[in-house]
Structures are given as C-alpha cells and as structure tokens.
VOBA-1610 file (N, C-alpha, C; in pm, whole numbers, padded with zeros to 5 digits, always signed):
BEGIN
Unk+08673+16183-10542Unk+08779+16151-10447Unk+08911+16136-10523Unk+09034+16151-10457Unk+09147+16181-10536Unk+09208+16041-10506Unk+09312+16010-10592Unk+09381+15874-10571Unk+09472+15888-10439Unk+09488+15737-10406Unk+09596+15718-10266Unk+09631+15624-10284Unk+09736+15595-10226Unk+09861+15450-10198Unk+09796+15378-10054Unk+09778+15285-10102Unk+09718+15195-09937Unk+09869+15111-09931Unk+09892+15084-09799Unk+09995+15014-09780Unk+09924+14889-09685Unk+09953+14779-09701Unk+09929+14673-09642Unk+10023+14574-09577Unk+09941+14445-09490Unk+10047+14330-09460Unk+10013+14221-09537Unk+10071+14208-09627Unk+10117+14044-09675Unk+10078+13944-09565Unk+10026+13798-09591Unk+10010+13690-09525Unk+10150+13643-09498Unk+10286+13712-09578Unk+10396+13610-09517Unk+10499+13731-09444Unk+10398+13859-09388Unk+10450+13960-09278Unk+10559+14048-09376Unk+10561+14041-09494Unk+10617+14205-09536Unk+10506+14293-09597Unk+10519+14355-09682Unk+10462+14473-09656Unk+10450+14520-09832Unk+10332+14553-09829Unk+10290+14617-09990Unk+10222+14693-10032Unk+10241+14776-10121Unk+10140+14924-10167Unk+10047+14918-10288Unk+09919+14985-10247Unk+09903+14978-10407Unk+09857+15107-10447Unk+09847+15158-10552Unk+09794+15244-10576Unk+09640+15245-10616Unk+09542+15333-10556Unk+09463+15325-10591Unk+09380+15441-10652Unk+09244+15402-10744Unk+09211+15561-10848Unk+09136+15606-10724Unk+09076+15725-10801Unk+08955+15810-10703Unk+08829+15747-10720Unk+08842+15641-10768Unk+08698+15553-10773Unk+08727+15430-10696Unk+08845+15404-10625Unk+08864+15298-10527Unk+08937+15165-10610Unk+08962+15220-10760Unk+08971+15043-10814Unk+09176+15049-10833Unk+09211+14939-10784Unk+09349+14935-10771Unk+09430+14944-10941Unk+09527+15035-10921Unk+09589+15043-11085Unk+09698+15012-11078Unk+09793+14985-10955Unk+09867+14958-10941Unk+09904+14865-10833Unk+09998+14780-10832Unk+10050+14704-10693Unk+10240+14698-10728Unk+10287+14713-10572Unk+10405+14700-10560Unk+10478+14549-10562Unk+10571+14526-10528Unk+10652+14430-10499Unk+10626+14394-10336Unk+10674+14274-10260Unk+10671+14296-10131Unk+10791+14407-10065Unk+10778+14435-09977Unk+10898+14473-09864Unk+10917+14458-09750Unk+11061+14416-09740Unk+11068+14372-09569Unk+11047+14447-09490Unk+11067+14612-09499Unk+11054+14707-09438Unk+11006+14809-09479Unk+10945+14892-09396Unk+10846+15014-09391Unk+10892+15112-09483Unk+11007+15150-09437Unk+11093+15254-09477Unk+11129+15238-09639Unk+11135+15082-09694Unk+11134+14990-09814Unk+10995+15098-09865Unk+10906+15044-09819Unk+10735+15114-09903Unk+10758+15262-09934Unk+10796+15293-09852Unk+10768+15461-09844Unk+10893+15499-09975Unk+11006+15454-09948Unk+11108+15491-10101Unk+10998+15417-10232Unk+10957+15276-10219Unk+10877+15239-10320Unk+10776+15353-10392Unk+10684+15392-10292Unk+10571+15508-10307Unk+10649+15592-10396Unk+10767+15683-10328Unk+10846+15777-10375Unk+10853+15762-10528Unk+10915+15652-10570Unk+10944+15608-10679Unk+10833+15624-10807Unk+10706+15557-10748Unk+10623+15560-10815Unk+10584+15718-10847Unk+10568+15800-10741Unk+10511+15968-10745Unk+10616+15999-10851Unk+10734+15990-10837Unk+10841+16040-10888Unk+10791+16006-11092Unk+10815+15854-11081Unk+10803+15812-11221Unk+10744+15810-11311Unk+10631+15761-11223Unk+10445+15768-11318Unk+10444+15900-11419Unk+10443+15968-11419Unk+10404+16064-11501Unk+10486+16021-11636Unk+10619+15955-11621Unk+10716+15929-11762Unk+10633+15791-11862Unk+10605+15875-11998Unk+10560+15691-12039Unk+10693+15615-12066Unk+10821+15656-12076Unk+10920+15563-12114Unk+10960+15518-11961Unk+10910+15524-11905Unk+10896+15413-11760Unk+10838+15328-11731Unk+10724+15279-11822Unk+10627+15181-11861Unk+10669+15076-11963Unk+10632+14972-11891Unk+10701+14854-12044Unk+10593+14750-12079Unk+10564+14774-12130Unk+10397+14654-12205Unk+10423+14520-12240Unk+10343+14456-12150Unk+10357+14312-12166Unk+10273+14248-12190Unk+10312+14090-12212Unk+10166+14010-12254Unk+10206+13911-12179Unk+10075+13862-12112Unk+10110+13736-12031Unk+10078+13623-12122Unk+10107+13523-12064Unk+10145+13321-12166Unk+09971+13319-12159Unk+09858+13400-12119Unk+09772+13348-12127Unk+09691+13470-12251Unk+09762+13533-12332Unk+09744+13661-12388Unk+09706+13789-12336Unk+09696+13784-12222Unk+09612+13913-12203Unk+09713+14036-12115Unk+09697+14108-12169Unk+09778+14254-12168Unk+09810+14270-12017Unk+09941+14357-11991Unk+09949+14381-11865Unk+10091+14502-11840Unk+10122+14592-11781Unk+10239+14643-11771Unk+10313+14659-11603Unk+10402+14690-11660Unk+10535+14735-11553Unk+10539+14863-11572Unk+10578+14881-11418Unk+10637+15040-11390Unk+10769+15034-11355Unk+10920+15093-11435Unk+11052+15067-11410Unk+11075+15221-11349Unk+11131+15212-11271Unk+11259+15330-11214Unk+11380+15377-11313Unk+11421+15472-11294Unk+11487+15518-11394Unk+11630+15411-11453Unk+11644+15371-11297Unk+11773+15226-11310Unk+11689+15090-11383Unk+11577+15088-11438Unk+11540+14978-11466Unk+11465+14885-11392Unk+11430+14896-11257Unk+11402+14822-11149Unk+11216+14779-11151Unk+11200+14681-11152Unk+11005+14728-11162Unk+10990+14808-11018Unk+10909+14834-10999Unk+10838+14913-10903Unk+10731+14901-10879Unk+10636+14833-11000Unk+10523+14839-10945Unk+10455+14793-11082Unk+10305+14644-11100Unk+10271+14606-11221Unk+10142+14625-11221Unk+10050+14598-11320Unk+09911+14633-11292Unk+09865+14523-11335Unk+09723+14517-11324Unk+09638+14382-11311Unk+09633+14346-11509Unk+09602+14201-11527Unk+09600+14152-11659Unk+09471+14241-11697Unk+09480+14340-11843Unk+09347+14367-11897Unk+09337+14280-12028Unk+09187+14331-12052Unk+09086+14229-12154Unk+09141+14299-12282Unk+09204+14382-12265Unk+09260+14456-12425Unk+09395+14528-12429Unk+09454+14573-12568Unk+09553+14631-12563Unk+09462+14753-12548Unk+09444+14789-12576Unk+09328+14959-12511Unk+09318+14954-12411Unk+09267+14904-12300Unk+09241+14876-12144Unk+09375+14903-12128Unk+09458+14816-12148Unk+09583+14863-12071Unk+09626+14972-12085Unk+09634+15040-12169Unk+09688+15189-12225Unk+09606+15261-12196Unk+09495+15252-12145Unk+09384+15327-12004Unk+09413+15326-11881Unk+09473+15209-11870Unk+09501+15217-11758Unk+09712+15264-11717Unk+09801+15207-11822Unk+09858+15324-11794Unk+09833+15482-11793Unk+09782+15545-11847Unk+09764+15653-11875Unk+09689+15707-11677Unk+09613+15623-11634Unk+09540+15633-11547Unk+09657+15683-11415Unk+09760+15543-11415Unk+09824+15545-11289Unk+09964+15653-11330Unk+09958+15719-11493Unk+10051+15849-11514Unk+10008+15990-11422Unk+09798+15942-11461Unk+09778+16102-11389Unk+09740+16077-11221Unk+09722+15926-11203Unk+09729+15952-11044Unk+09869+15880-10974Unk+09947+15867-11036Unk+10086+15825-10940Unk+10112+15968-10848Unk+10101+16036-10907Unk+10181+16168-10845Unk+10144+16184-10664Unk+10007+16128-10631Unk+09901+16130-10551Unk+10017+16122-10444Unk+09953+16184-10320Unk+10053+16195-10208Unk+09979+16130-10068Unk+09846+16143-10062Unk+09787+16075-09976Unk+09777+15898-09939Unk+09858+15861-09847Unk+09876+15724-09816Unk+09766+15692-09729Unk+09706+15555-09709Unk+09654+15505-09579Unk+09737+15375-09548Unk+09789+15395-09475Unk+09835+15252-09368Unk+09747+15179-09311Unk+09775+15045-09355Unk+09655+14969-09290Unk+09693+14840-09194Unk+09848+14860-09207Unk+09919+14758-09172Unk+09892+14754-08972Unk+09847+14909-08909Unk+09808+14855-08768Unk+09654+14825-08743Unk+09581+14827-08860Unk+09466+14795-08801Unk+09448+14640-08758
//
C-alpha cells in the first residue's frame, strides 16, 4: 500500500495531518490549523519539501532521544516526527517521510 496524509479533528476543533507509510505507521504529524484550506497548503508543503534533506533539522529532546523537523523553504516547521530510540532510527525515518512525502492520496476523517 502506498503512503497517505490523514487529516483529522483535534479535541480543541482545529484540524491536523499526518503523514502516513504504506505500512500504516505515522512518520509524520503537522502543526494544528484553524482552517481546512490551512491543511491542504500544509500537505502541499510537505509533497513539495520532503524530498530536500536540507529541509530537515535533527534534534534531541531534554529527555535524549532523537527526533526531527520538517522546515519550508522560509524556515517555518511544517511538520515533526515521533521521538526515536536512536540516531539511526531517526535518519530512517527521515529518509522514509523523503520517499513518501511526495504521496498525493489524502483521507479526511474530519466528517466521520
């Protein structure tokens, strides 16, 4: 199965994407947005960027464990991925959301 962007509702009613692989496991999550039209430029962003590694910025969280950002060409995050157990994991998993950002298939889940 090929990767897709699920878009969702937040408990405090905006609105968020994530990306997900062709094995269902999330590699990415957005920021919130107040609006729809907000997600869909977000998505854009990501299809657009992912493929660049100098759009990726590697971090470490206060509890050590690895994690990155996805920036827009202005610098903006766009989108972070979950804490991994290694500096390898993470650089798997960028590499992951380089070859499936591009992915064009969304599901909206926000009317179910």
């Amino acid at each position: 199965m090929a990767a897709w962007y699920q878009i969702s509702k937040t408990s405090d009613g905006q609105f968020q994407f994530v990306l997900k692989a062709g094995n269902g496991e999330t590699i990415l999550t957005s920021e919130r947005y107040k609006a729809m039209d907000s997600v869909h430029t977000g998505i854009a962003s990501v299809q657009k960027n992912s493929p660049d590694a100098a759009r990726y910025e590697k971090k470490e969280a206060s509890n050590g464990k690895p994690y990155f950002l996805l920036k827009a060409a202005n610098h903006q995050v766009i989108g972070n991925s979950q804490m991994y157990s290694s500096e390898d994991a993470r650089d798997k998993g960028i590499a992951s959301v380089q070859s499936n950002g591009p992915a064009t298939t969304i599901k909206d889940t926000t009317a179910a």
